[in-house]
N, CA, C and O atoms as a GROMACS GRO file, in nm:
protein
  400
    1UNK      N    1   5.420   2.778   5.624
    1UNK     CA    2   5.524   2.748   5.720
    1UNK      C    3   5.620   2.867   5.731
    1UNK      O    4   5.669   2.908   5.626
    2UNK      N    5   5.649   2.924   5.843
    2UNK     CA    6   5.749   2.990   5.870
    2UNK      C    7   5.864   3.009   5.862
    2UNK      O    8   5.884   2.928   5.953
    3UNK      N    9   5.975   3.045   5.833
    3UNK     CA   10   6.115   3.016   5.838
    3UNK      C   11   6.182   3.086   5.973
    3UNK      O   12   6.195   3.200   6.017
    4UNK      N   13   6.206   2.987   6.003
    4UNK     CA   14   6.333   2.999   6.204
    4UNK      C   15   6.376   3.142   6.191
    4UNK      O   16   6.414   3.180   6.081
    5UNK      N   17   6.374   3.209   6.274
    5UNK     CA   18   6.429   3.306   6.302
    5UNK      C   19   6.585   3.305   6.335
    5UNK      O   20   6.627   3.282   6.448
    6UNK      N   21   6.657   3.328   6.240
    6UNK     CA   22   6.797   3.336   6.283
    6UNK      C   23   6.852   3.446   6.372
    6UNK      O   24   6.959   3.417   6.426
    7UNK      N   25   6.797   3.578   6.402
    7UNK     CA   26   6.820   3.652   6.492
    7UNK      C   27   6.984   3.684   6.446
    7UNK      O   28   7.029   3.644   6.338
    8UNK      N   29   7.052   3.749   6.529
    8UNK     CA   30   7.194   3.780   6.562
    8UNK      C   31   7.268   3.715   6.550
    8UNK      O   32   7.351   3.735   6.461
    9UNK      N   33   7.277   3.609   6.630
    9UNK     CA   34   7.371   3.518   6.700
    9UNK      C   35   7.484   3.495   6.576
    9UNK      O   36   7.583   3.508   6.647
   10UNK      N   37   7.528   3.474   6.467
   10UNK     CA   38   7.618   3.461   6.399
   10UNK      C   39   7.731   3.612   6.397
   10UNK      O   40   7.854   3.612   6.386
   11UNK      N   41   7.621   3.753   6.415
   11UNK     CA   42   7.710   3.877   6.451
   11UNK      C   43   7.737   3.863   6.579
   11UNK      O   44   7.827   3.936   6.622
   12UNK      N   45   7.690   3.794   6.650
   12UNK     CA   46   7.705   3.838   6.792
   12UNK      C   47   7.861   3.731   6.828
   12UNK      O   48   7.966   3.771   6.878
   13UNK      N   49   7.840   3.640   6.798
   13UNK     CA   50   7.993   3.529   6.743
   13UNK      C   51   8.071   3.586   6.672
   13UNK      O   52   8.178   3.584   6.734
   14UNK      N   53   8.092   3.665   6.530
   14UNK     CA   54   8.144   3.698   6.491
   14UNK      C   55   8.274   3.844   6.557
   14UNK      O   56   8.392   3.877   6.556
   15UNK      N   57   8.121   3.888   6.612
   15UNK     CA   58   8.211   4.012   6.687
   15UNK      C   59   8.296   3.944   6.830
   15UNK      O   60   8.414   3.978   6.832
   16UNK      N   61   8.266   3.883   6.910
   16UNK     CA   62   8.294   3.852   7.001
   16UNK      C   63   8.438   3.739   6.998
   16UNK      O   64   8.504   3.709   7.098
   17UNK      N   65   8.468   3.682   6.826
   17UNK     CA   66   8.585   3.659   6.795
   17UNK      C   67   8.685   3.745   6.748
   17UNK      O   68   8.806   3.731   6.734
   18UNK      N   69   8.599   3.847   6.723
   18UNK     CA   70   8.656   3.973   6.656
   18UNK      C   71   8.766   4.037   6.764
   18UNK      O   72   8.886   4.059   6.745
   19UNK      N   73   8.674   4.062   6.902
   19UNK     CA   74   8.742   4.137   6.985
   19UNK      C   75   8.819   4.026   7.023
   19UNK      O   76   8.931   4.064   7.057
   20UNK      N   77   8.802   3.897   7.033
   20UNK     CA   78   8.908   3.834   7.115
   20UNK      C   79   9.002   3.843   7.078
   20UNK      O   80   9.088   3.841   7.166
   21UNK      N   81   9.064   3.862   6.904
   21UNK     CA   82   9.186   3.862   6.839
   21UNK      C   83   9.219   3.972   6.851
   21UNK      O   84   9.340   3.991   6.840
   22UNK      N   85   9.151   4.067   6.874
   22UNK     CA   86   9.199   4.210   6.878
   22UNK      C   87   9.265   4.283   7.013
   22UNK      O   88   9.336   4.383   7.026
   23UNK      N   89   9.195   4.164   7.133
   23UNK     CA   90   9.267   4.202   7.245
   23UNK      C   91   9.385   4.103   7.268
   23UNK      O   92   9.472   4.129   7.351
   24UNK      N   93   9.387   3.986   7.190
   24UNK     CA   94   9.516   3.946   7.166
   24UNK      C   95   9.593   4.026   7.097
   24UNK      O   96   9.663   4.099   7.167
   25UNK      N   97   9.604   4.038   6.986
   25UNK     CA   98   9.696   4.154   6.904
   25UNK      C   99   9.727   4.255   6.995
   25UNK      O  100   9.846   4.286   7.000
   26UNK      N  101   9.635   4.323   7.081
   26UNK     CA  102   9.738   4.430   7.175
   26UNK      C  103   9.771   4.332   7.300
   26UNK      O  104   9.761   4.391   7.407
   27UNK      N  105   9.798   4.231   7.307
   27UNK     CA  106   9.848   4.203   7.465
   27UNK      C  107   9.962   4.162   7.332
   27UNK      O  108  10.062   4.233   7.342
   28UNK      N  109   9.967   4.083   7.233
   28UNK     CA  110  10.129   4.103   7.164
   28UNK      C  111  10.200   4.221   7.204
   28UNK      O  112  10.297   4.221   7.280
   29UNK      N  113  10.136   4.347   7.137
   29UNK     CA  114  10.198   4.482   7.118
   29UNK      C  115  10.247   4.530   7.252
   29UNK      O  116  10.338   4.612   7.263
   30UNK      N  117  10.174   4.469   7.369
   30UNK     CA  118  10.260   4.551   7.506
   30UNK      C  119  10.364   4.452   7.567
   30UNK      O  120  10.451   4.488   7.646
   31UNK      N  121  10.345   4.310   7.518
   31UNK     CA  122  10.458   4.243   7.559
   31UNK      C  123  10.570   4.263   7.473
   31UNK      O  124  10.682   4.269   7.525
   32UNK      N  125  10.558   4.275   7.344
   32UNK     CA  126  10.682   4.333   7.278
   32UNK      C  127  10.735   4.489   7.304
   32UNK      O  128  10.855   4.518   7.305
   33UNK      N  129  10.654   4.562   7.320
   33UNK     CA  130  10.731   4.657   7.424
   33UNK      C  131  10.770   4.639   7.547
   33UNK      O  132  10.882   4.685   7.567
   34UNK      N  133  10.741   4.610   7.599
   34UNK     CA  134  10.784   4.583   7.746
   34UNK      C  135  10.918   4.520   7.764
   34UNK      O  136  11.004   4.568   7.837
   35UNK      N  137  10.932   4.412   7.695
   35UNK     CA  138  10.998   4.318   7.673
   35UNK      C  139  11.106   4.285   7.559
   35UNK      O  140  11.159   4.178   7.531
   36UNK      N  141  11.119   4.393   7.511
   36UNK     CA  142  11.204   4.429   7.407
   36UNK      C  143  11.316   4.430   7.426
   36UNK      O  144  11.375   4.333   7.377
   37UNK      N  145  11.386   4.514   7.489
   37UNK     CA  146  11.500   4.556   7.594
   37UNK      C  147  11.556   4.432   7.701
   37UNK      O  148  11.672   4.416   7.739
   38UNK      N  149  11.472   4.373   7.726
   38UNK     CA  150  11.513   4.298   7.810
   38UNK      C  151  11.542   4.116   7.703
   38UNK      O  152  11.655   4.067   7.712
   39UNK      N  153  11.477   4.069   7.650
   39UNK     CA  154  11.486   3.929   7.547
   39UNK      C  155  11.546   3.957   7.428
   39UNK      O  156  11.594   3.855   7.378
   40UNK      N  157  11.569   4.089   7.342
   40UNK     CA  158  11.630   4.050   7.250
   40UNK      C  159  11.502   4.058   7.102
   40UNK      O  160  11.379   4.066   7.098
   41UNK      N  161  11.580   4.052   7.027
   41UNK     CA  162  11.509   4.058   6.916
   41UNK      C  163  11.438   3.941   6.858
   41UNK      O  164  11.328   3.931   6.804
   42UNK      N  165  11.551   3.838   6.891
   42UNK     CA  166  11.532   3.686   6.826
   42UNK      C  167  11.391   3.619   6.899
   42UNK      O  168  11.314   3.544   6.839
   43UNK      N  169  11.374   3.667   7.054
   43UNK     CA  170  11.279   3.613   7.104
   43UNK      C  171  11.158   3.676   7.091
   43UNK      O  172  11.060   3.619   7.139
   44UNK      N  173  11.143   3.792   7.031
   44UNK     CA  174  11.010   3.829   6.935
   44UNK      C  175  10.978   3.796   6.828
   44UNK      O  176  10.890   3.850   6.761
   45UNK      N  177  11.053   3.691   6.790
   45UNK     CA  178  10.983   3.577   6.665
   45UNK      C  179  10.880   3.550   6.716
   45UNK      O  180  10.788   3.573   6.637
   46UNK      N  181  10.834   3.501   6.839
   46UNK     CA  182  10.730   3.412   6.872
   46UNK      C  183  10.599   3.505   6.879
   46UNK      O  184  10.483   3.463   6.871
   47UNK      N  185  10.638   3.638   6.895
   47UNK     CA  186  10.540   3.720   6.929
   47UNK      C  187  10.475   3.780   6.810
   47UNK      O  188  10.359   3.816   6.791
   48UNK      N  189  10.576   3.782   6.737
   48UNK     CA  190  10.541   3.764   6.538
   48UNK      C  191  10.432   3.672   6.522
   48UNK      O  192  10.316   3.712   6.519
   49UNK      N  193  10.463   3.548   6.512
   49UNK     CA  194  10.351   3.455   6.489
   49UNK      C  195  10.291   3.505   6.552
   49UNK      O  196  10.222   3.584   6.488
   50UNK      N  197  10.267   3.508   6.692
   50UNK     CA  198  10.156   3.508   6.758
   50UNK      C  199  10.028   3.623   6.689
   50UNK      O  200   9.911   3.595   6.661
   51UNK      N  201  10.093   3.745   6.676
   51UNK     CA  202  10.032   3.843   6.593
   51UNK      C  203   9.994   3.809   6.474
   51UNK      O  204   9.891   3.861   6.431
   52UNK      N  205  10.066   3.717   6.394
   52UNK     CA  206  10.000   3.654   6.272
   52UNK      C  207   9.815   3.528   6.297
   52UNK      O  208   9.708   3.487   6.250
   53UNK      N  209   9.883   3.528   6.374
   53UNK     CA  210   9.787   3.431   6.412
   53UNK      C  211   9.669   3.494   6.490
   53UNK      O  212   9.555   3.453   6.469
   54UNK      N  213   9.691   3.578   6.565
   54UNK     CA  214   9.547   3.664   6.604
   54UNK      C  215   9.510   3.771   6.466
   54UNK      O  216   9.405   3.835   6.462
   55UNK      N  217   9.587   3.775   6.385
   55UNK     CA  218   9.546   3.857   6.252
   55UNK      C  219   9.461   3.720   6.200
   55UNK      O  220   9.340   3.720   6.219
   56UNK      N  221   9.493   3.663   6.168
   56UNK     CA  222   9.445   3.518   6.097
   56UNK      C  223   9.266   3.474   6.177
   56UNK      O  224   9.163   3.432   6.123
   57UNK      N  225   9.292   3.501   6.295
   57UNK     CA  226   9.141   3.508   6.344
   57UNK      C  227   9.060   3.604   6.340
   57UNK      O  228   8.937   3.597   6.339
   58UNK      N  229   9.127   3.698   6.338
   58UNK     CA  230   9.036   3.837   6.305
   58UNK      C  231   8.972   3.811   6.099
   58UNK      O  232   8.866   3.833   6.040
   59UNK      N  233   9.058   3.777   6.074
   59UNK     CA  234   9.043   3.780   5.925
   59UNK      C  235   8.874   3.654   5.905
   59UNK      O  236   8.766   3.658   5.846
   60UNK      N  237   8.937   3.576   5.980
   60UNK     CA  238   8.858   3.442   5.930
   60UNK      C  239   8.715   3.450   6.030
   60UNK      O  240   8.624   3.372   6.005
   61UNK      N  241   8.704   3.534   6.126
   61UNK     CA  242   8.591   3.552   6.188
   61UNK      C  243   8.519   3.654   6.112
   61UNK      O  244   8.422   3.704   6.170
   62UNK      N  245   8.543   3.691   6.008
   62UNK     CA  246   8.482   3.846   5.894
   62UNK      C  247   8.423   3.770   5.851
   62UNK      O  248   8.301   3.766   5.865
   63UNK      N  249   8.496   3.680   5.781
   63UNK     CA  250   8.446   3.578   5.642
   63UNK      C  251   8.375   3.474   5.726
   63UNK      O  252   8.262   3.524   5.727
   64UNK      N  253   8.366   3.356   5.800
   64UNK     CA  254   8.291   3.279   5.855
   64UNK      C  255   8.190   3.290   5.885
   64UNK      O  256   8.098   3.215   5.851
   65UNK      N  257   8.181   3.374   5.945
   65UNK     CA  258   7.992   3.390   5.968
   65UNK      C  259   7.924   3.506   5.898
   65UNK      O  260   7.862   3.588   5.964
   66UNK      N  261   7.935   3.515   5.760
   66UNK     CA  262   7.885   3.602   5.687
   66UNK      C  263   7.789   3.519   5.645
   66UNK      O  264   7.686   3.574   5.606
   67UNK      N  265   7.793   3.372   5.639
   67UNK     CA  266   7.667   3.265   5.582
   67UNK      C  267   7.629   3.248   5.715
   67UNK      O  268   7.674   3.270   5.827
   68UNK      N  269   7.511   3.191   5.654
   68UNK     CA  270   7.395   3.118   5.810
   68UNK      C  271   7.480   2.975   5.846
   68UNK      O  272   7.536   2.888   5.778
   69UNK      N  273   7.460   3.001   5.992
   69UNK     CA  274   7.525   2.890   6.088
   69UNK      C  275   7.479   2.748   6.040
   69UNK      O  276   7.551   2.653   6.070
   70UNK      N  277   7.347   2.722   5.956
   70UNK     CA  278   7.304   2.596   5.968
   70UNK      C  279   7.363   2.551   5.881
   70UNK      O  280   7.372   2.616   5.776
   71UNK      N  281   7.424   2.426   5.892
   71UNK     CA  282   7.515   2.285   5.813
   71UNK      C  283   7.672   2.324   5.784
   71UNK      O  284   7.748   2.243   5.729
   72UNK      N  285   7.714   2.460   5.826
   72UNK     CA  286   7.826   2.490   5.818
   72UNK      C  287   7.836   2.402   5.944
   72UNK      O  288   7.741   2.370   6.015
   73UNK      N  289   8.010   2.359   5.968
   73UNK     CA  290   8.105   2.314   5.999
   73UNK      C  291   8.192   2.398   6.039
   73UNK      O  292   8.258   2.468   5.962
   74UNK      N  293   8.200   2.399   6.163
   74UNK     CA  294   8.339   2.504   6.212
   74UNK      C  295   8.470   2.483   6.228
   74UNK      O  296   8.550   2.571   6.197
   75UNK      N  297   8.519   2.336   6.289
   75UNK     CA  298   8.608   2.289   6.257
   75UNK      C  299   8.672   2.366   6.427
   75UNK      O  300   8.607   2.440   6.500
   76UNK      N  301   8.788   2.326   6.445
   76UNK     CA  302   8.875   2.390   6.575
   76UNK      C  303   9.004   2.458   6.521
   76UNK      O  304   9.106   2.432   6.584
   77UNK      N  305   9.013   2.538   6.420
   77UNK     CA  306   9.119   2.608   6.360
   77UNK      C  307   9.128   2.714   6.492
   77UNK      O  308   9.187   2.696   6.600
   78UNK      N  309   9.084   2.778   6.467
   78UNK     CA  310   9.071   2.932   6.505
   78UNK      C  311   9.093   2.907   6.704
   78UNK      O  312   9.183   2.958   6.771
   79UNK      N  313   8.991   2.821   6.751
   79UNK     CA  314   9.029   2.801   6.857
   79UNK      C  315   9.205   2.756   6.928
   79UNK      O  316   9.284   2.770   7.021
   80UNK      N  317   9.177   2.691   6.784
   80UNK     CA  318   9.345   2.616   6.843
   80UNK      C  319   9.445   2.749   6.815
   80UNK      O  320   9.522   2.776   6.907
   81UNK      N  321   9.449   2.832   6.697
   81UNK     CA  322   9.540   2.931   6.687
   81UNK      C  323   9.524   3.045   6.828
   81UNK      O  324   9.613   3.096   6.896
   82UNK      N  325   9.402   3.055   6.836
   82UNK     CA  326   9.393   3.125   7.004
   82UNK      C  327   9.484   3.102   7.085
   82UNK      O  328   9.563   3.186   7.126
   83UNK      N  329   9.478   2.937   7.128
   83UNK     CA  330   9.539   2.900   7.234
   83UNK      C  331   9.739   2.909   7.197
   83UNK      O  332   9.814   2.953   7.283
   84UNK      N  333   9.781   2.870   7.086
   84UNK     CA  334   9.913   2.859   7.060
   84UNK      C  335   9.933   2.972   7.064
   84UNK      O  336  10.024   2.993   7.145
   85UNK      N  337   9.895   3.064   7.017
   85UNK     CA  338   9.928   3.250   7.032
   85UNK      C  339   9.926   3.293   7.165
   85UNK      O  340  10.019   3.367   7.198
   86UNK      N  341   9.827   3.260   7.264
   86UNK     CA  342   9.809   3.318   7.403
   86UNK      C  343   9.928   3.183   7.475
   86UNK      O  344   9.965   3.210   7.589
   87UNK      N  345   9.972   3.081   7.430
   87UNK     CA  346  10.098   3.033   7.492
   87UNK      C  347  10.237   3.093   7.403
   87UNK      O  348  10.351   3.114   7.444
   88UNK      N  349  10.195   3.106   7.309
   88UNK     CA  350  10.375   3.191   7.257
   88UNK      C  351  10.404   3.294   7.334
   88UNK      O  352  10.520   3.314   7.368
   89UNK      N  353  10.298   3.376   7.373
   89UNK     CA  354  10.315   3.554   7.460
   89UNK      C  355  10.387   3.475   7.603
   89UNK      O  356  10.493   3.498   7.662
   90UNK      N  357  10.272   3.368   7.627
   90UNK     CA  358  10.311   3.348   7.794
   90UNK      C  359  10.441   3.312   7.781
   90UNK      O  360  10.502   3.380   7.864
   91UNK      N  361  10.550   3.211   7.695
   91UNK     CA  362  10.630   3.159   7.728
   91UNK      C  363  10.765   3.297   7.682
   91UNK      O  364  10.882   3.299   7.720
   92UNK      N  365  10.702   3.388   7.601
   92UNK     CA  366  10.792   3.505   7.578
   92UNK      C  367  10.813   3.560   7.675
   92UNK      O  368  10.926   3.591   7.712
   93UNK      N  369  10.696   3.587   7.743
   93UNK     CA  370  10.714   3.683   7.882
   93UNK      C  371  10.780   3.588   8.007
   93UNK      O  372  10.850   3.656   8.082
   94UNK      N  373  10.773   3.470   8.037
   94UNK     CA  374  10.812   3.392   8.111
   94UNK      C  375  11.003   3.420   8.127
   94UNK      O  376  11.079   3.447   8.220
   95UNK      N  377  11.016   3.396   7.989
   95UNK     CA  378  11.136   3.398   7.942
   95UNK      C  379  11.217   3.529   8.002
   95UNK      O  380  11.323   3.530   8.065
   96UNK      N  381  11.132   3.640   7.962
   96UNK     CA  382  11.187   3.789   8.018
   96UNK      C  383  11.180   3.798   8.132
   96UNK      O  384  11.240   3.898   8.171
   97UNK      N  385  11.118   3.717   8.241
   97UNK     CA  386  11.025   3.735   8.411
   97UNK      C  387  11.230   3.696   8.444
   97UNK      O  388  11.314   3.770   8.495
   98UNK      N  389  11.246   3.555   8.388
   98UNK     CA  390  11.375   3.448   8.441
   98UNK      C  391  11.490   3.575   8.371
   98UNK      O  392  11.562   3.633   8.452
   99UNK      N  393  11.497   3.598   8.275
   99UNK     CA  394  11.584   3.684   8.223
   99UNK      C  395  11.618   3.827   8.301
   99UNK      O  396  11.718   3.893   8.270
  100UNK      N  397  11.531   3.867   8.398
  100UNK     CA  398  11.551   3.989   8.421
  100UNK      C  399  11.598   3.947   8.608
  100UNK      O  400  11.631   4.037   8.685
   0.00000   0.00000   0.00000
């Protein structure tokens, strides 16, 4: 009997969460420049987390799919930190759009 060909697909996931946190982490870095000058310091708390939190997916997409996909459990962490990070930026920048 053969054993399944697992192919890629766990690098090909892995990287492709990789870059997503990574092009989050720079859409942080140009809204906190941009937006610096204009909100204040206090309102780049949010953009803090947010950067913590696309660090936090970059980190956990290294380690996650270093084992084979079968009977692991993924759970909706990582997705959900996506989404709260890509709404902390929006409501930072929102904030600076009304502010300016």
């Amino acid at each position: 009997m053969r054993e399944p060909d697992v192919g890629l697909s766990n690098e090909r996931t892995a990287l492709a969460w990789q870059r997503t946190a990574l092009s989050l982490l720079a859409g942080v870095a140009v809204v906190a420049r941009l937006t610096f000058d204009d909100v204040g310091l206090l309102l780049l708390l949010p953009l803090g987390v947010a950067g913590l939190l696309a660090l936090w997916v970059f980190a956990e997409s290294r380690f996650r799919y270093r084992r084979p996909a079968a009977g692991v459990r993924r759970g909706g962490r990582a997705p959900f930190a996506l989404a709260v990070a890509t709404v902390l930026i929006a409501a930072v920048e929102l904030i600076a759009i009304a502010a300016s």
